[in-house]
N, C-alpha and C positions, 0 to 999 in steps of 0.2 A: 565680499563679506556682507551679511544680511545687517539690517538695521538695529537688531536686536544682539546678535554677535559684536556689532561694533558698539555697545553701548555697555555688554558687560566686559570687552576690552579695555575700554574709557575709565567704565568703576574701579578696576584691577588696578591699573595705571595707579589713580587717583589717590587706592589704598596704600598702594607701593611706595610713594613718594610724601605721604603723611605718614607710615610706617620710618619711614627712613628720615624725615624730621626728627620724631619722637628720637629714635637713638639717638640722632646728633647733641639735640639739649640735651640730653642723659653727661654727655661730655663735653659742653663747651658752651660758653655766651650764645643766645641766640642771634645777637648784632652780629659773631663771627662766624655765622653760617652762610654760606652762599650757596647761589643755584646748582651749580657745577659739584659743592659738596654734599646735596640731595641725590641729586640725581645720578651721582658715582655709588653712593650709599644703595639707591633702589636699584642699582645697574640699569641704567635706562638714557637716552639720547637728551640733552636740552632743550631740543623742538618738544620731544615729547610732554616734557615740563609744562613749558610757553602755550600749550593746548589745550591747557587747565587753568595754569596761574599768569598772573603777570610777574611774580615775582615770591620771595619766601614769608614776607608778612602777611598775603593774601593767603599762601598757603595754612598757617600757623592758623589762620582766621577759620579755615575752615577746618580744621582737625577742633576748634574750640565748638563750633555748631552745630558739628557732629554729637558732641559730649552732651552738649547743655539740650540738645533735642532727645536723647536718649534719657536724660533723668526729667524733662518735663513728658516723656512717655511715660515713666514710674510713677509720678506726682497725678496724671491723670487717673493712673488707673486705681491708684488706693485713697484719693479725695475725698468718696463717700468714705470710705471708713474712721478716717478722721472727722468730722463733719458728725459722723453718730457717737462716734466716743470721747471727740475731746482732748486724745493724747497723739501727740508728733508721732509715736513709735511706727504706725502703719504706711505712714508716707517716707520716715528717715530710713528704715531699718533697710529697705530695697536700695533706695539711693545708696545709701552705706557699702551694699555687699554690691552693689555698680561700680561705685568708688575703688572699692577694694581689689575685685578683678583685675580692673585696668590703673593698680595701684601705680606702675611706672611710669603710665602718660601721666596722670594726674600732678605726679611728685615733679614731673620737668614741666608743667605748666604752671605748677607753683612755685616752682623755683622763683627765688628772689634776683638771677643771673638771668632770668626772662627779661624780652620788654615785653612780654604780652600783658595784656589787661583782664584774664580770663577769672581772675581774682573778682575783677570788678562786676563782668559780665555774668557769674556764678550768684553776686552778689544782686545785680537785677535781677535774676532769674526765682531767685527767692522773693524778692521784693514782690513782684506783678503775682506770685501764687499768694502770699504771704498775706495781703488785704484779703481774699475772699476767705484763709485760714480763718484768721484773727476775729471777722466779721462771722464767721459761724460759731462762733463761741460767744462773742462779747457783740454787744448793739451798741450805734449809735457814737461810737469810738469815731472821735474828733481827725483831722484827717493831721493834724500836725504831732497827737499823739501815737496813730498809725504810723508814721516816718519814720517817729523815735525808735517805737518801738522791735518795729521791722528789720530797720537798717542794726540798731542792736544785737538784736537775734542771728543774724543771716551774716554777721560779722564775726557772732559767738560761737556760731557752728564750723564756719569755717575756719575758725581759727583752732577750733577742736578736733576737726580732722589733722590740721597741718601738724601741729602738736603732737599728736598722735601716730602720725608717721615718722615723725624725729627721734619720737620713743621707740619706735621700729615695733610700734601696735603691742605695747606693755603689758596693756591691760585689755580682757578679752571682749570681743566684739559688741555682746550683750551689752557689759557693764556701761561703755559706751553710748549704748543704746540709750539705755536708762539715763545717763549722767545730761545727756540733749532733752530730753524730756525733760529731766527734772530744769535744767536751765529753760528752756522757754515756758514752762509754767509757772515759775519762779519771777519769771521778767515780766508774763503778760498779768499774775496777778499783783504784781509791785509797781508795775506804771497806772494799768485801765483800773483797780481797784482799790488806789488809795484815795484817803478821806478826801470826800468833795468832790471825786472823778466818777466816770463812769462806773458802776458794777459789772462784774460778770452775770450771765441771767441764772448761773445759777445760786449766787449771791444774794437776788434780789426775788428767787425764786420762793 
């Protein structure tokens, strides 16, 4: 087998046995999953496994890298337009209908029956974009009201999705949309622009 043949073997593999994770959380503790209940799931040997993973944490690890690499590819590509306009909408609106596709990985990675930390990681993920958001709208933003304001935000979103899938997506996509917008414009002009704080530039504009 050519190099190139065994390497889209390998990815196939890879898909198959984080495919077959995903179901298992769908139905049970992720602590109560074992290698042997992956790897029956993706029909495939244990070596096979062991070729990839040391083990099911590592896997779970990467099924989260994969995610979080897919929506900092959406955050790239719509940053100038947030950046010119000001409103979340062009950077959440993609991440949203990303979310939404693969609503059933997401909902067993949020699961509260996980041990994953992908909550947490989701919530980095926001953070490290979140300073250069913040700092295109607002100057000069102190770095301990950065924190606040961040780790707020990137907790209020996420907690809007989760919410929002327990409602089984109640209310429609848009609405949504707008309801995130209006909460981080809400937060960034209620922390950076009360008396005696930084203003927005267009505050002071």
């Amino acid at each position: 087998m050519t190099e190139k043949g065994e390497d889209r073997r390998s990815r196939r593999s890879q898909k198959l046995l984080k495919k077959g994770l995903l179901e298992l959380m769908r139905e049970k503790k992720f602590s109560a999953i074992s290698v042997r209940d992956v790897t029956e799931r993706a029909d495939m040997n244990r070596g096979t496994f062991y070729l990839h993973y040391p083990d099911t944490t590592s896997l779970l690890q990467s099924v989260e890298t994969d995610m979080l690499a897919e929506a900092q590819i959406l955050i790239d590509e719509h940053l100038a337009e947030f950046e010119a306009g000001g409103s979340l909408r062009p950077v959440f609106k993609p991440i949203l209908d990303y979310i939404v596709e693969h609503r059933p990985e997401f909902e067993a990675l949020f699961a509260t029956n996980s041990t994953s930390n992908f909550t947490d990681r989701l919530q980095d993920l926001i953070h490290r974009n979140g300073v250069s958001l913040v700092q295109a709208k607002f100057h000069g933003v102190a770095s301990s009201q950065m924190d606040f304001l961040i780790n707020f935000i990137g907790y209020g979103l996420i907690g809007l999705i989760k919410t929002w899938f327990d409602q089984d997506m109640v209310i429609p996509r848009e609405d949504l949309v707008q309801l995130a917008d209006r909460l981080v414009n809400s937060a960034a002009e209620g922390v950076l622009s009360a008396p005696g704080e930084i203003k927005s530039e267009k505050s002071v504009g």
